[in-house]
C-alpha positions in Angstrom: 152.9 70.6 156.0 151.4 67.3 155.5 148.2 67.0 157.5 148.9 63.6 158.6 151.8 65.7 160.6 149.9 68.3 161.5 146.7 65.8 163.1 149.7 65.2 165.7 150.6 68.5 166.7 147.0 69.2 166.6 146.2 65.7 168.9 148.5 66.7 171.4 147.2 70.2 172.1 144.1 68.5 172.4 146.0 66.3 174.9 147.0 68.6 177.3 143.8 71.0 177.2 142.0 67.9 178.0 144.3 66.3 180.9 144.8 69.9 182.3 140.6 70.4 182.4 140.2 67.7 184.2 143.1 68.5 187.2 144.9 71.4 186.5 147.9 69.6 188.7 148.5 66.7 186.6 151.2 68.0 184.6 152.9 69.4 187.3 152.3 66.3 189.9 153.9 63.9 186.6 157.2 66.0 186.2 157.7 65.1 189.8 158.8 61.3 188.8 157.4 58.2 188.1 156.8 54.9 190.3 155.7 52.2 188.4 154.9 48.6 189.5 155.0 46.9 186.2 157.5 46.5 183.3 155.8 46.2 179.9 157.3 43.9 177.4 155.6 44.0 173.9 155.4 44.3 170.7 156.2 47.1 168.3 152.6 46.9 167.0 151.1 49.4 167.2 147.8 48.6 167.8 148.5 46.5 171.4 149.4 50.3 173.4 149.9 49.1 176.8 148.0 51.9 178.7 144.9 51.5 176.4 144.7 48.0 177.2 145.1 48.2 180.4 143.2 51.6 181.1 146.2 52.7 183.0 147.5 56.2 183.4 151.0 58.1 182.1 153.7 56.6 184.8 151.6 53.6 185.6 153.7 51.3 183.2 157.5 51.1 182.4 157.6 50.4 178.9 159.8 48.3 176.4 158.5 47.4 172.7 160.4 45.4 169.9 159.4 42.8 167.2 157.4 40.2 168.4 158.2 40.9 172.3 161.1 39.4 172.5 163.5 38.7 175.7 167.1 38.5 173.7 170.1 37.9 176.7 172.4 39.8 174.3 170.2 42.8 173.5 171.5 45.4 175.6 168.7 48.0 174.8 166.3 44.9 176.3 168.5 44.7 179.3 169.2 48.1 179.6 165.5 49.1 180.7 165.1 45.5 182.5 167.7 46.8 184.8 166.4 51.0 185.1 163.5 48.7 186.2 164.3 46.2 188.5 167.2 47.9 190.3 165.9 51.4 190.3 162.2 51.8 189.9 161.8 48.5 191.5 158.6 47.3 189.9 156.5 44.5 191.4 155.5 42.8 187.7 157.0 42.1 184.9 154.9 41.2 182.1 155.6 40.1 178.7 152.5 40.8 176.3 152.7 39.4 172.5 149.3 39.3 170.8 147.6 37.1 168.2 147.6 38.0 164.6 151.7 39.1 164.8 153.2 39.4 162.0 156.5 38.8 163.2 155.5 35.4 164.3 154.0 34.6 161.3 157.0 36.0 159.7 159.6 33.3 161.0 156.7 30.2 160.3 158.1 31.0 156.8 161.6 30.2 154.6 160.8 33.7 153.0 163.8 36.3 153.2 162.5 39.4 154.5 166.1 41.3 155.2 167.9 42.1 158.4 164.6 41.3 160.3 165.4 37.5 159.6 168.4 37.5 162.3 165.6 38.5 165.1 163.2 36.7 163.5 165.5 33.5 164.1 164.7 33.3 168.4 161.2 32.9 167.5 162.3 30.0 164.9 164.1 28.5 168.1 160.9 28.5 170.0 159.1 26.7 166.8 162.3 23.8 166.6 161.9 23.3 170.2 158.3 23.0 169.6 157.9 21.4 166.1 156.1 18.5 167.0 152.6 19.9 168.6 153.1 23.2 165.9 153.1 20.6 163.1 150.4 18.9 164.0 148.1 22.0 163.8 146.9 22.5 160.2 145.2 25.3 160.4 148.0 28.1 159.6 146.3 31.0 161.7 145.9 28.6 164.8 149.2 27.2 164.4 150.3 30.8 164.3 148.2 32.0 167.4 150.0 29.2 169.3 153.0 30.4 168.4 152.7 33.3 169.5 151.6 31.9 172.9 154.6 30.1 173.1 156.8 32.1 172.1 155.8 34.6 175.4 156.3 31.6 177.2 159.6 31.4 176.3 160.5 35.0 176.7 159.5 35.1 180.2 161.6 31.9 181.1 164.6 34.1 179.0 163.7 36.8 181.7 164.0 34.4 184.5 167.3 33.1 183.2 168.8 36.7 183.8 171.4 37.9 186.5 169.2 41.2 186.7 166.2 39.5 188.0 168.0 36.6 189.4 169.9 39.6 191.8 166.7 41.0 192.5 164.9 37.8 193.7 167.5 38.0 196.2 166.5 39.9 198.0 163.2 40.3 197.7 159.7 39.4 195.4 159.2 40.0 191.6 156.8 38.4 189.4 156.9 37.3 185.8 153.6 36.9 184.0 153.2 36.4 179.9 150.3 37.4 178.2 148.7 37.2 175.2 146.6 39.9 173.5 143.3 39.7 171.3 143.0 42.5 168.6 139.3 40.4 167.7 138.5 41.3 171.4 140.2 43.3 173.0 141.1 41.1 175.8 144.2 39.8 177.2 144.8 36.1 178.2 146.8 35.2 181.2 149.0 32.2 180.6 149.9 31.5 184.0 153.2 31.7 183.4 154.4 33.1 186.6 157.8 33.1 187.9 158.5 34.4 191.1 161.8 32.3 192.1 164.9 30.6 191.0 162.8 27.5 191.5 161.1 28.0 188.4 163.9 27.5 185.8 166.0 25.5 185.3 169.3 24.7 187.8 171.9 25.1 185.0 170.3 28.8 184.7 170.6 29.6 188.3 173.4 31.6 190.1 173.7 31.2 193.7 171.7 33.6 196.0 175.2 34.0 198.0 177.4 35.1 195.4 174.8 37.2 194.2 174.4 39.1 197.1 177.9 39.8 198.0 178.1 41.1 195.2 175.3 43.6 195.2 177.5 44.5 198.9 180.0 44.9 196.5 178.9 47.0 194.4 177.0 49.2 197.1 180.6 49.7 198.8 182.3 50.7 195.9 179.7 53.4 195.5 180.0 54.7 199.0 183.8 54.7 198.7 183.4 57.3 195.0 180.6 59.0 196.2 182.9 60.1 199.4 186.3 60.2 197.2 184.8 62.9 194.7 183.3 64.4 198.0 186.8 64.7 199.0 188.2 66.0 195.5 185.7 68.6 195.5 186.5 70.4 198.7 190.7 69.5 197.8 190.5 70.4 194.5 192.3 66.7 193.5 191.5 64.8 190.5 188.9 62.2 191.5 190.6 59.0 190.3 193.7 60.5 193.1 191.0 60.9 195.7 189.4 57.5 195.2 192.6 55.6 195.7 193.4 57.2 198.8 189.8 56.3 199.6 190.7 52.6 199.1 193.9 52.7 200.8 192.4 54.8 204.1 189.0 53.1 204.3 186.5 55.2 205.9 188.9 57.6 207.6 
C-alpha cells in the first residue's frame, strides 16, 4: 500500500491514542452531538483548516469549503448546510474566510481557459467588473490579487445577507455575518468589518418583509405538527399516512 496512504491510517491512530490520553471521555462526550456557534465558509485550500486557525476544538465550527469561498444563491450544496445551520444548529456567526495567495482568485484575473472551473470562476469575475476601476489601478499583480480576494469575501457575505435563510432567521432573532481574510505569510486572519447583523445592511430590493417571513415560518411549524400527529394517528390505525394527514387537515386538532 502506498505509504502516503498508510501515514493516514497511521496519523489517525495516533489521533485517537492522543485525544483519548488526554480525557478518556472525549470520544464518547463528541458522539453525543454537536453545538456550534459559528458557520465556516472557506476555501478548499487546504492549507487555511479552520480549527488550526482558530485553535478551536472538533464540534466548535460548522464547516463549508469550495473554490475560492464562494456564497452562490443557486448552489444548493452551499445552501444546504447554510440552512442545517441557521435553522437547526442555530449558530451565532457566520463567517466567510478566503485567504491571500488564492489561486482561484488569481485564476479568474486571467482570460486563460482552465475547464469547468471557469463557470465558478465567473462570480469572482463579477466581483472584479463591479470593481474594475480601483483593481485596475493597482499594478502590482499580487496586490491587485490580495485585494481581490478581499473583495470578493466582501461580496460573499452581502450574497449571504441577500438569502431567505438568514433573512427568516433575523426574524426572529440575532446572527452575525463577518468576512475574513487569511494570511498563509503569517498566520493571521484580518477582520474586514464586514458585519451584517440586519436587513438594514443590504440593500431594499434584497429584502423580504419580516411579516411574510414569519407567517410563514408559523406555517411551516403547523404543517409539521399536523404530520407529525397524522403519522401518529396512522401508526396506531394502521392507515396509510397521506389518508391520515388529510383527515388531520379536515378535523383540525380533534
Amino acid at each position: 500500500m502506498d505509504k502516503s496512504y498508510q501515514k493516514l491510517i497511521k496519523g489517525n491512530q495516533i489521533y485517537a491514542e492522543t485525544q483519548l490520553f488526554r480525557d478518556p471521555d472525549y470520544f464518547k462526550n463528541l458522539s453525543k452531538g454537536q453545538k456550534p456557534e459559528y458557520l465556516w465558509i472557506g476555501c478548499s485550500d487546504s492549507r487555511v483548516p479552520a480549527n488550526e486557525i482558530t485553535k478551536t476544538e472538533s464540534g466548535e465550527i460548522f464547516v463549508h469549503r469550495n473554490i475560492a469561498n464562494l456564497v452562490v444563491h443557486t448552489d444548493s450544496n452551499l445552501l444546504s448546510v447554510l440552512e442545517y445551520a441557521v435553522k437547526y444548529l442555530e449558530v451565532k456567526h457566520i463567517i466567510v474566510c478566503g485567504h491571500y495567495g488564492c489561486g482561484g482568485v488569481k485564476a479568474s484575473m486571467t482570460n486563460t481557459y482552465h475547464g469547468f472551473v471557469d463557470n465558478w470562476l465567473r462570480n469572482i469575475k463579477d466581483v472584479y467588473h463591479k470593481n474594475s476601476l480601483e483593481l485596475d489601478a493597482i499594478k502590482n499583480e499580487d496586490e491587485r490579487a490580495n485585494r481581490l480576494a478581499e473583495l470578493n469575501v466582501i461580496e460573499q457575505v452581502r450574497n449571504l445577507a441577500k438569502t431567505t435563510i438568514v433573512q427568516q432567521a433575523w426574524a426572529t432573532r440575532e446572527l452575525h455575518l463577518h468576512g475574513w481574510v487569511y494570511g498563509l505569510d503569517n498566520g493571521l486572519v484580518k477582520d474586514l468589518s464586514v458585519i451584517h447583523d440586519s436587513q438594514e445592511d443590504i440593500d431594499e430590493i434584497y429584502r423580504f418583509n419580516d411579516s411574510s417571513i414569519v407567517k410563514l415560518q408559523k406555517d411551516f411549524v403547523k404543517k409539521a405538527a399536523v404530520k407529525s400527529a397524522a403519522i401518529k394517528k396512522a401508526v396506531v390505525k394502521k392507515m396509510p399516512v397521506r389518508t391520515a394527514v388529510s383527515l388531520k387537515k379536515k378535523t383540525g386538532n380533534k
